[in-house]
Residue, then its C-alpha position, 0 to 999 in steps of 0.5 A: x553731769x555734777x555731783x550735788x552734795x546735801x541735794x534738796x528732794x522736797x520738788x523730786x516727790x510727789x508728796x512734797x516731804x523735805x528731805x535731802x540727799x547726801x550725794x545726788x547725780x542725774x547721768x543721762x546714758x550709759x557712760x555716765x550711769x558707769x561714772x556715777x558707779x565709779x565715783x559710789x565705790x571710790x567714797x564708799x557710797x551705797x547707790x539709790x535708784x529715784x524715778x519721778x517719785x510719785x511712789x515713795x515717801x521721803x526720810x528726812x535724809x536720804x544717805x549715800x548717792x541718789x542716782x536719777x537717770x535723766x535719759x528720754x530717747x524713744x526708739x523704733x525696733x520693730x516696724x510692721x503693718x500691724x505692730x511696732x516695738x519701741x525701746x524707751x529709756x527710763x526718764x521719759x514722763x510715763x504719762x507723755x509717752x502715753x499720749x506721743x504713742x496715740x498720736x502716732x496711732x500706737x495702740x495698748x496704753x490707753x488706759x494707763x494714761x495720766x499715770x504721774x511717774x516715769x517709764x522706768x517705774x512702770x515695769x517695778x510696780x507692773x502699773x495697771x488701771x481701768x482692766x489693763x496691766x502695763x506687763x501686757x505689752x512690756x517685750x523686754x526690760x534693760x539696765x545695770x546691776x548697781x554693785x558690778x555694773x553689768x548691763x543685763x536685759x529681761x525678756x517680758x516674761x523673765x520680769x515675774x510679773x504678778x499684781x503690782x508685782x515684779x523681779x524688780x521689787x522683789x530679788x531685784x529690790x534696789x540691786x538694779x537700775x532699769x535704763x529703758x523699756x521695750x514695748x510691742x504696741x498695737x496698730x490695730x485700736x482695740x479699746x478695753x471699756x470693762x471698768x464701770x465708768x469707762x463701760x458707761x460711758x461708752x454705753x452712752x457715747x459709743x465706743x470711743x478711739x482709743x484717743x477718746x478712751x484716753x481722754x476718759x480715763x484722764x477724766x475719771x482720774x482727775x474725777x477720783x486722784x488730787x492733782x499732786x502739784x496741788x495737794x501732794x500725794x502718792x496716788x493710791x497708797x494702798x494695794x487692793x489685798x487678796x483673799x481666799x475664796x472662804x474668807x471672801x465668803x465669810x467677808x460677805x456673810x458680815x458685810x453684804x455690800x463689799x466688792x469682790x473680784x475673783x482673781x486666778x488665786x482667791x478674791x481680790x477687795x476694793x481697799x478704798x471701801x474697806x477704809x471708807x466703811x471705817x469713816x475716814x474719809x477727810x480725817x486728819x491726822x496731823x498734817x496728813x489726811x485721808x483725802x475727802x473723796x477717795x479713801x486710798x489717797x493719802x494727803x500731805x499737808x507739809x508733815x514729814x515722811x515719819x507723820x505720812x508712815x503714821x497715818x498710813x499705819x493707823x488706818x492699816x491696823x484700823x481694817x485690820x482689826x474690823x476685817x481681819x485684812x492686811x492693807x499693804x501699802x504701795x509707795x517705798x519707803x526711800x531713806 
């Protein structure tokens, strides 16, 4: 393990924005995560957790210690006929793990396949796509408080999961650092096909393995997201709001045709249609721009973190004036 000081992060996100780290260190087990600790508090240096960074948008420079923890292990806990639990360390690629747990007849995750990012990242955001949420299958998260070092553990349901929601993002907002993910997995395949897309083609091809699933949901993805390694990106930029059921109604009363799905607190709206009504598909601004064919991703064509924050901004307060509705944005700022 080396401490690297004005370290490049231009290749460690997806947006490809050049900054660089004051310190910058990749510990891969829990003794070097206690070094690295140590070395932050001798030079008085605050500690910054970076996954894969495929959801924050880059400063210019990045002060203190970027810690990046490098560890992949996947472990058997828990074996039965029908289940097994894994405990993951937080390194591992989200989208690997994916396809290693259906090769070996894992069931659950299917839909969340060709996610970009890591494992430790899944459980901040509670990740989910195509009608599945990553919290439905997480058991237990573990890691270490960043100020004492103390390792704690947080069952599932400890994790106040709610809709890209979780402890992690909110009391626990760059406090901690998750070094692996427990997750109960089927071995019984029970696919979920409720999304359109996915529930169409199953009308057209039967109901597919779970491992067909998968491979649909990578179609439908690479279909709607550009490839980051091609044209930097943070996936979808913005979270899809919800509102009450009365502004839903009055929504609808002005614009017919807006998707709503009723969620357990109110009514939640398709932020890709509300901003490709406004017409923003393809525009520019400076060298970010809105993508051509998916309206929630945001483009970077070597512009800055500040120019990526700027266009995201413009076209927040642009729905809000037309709608009244309050975009939030989902990638971090990491400065």
């Amino acid at each position: 393990m080396e401490f690297f000081r004005q370290y490049p992060l231009l290749t460690l996100n997806s947006l490809a924005i050049e900054s660089s780290a004051e310190y910058f260190v990749q510990p891969d087990c829990d003794i070097e995560i206690q070094e690295c600790l140590r070395f932050a508090r001798a030079n008085n240096l605050p500690v910054k957790v970076l996954g894969g960074g495929s959801n924050v948008v880059m400063s210019d420079h990045v002060s203190g210690l970027v810690l990046q923890f490098s560890g992949n292990a996947c472990d058997v806990l828990h074996d039965t006929e029908e289940s097994v639990t894994l405990k993951v360390e937080a390194g591992y690629s989200w989208h690997e793990f994916v396809m290693f747990c259906l090769s070996q007849g894992w069931f659950g995750l299917e839909n969340l396949a060709y996610i970009p990012g890591n494992v430790g990242a899944a459980p901040v955001q509670n990740i989910g796509a195509y009608g599945v949420e990553v919290k439905e299958r997480i058991s237990a998260v573990n890691g270490v408080y960043l100020d004492s070092g103390q390792v704690f553990s947080f069952a599932g349901v400890e994790c106040d999961f709610a809709y890209r929601e979780s402890r992690f993002k909110q009391a626990l907002n760059g406090r901690v650092l998750i070094t692996s993910v427990e997750f109960k997995l089927s071995k019984l395949p029970q696919v979920q096909v409720s999304y359109a897309p996915l529930n169409k083609m199953a009308r057209d091809k039967g109901v597919p393995t779970p491992s067909e699933l998968a491979q649909w949901v990578i179609q439908v993805r690479q279909s709607k997201l550009p490839d980051p390694k091609t044209l930097p990106n943070a996936g979808s930029f913005f979270k899809n709001p919800v509102v009450t059921e009365s502004e839903f109604k009055r929504l609808i009363e002005r614009y017919p045709k807006m998707p709503g799905y009723p969620q357990s607190h109110g009514v939640k709206l398709a932020a890709g249609w509300l901003i490709d009504q406004l017409g923003f598909k393809g525009r520019a601004f400076g060298l970010v721009a809105v993508h051509e064919l998916q309206a929630l991703v945001l483009v970077n064509r070597g512009g800055t973190g500040e120019d990526v924050l700027s266009a995201a901004r413009q076209v927040s307060q642009a729905v809000l004036e037309c709608y009244g509705v309050e975009l939030e944005q989902e990638p971090r700022l990491f400065s």
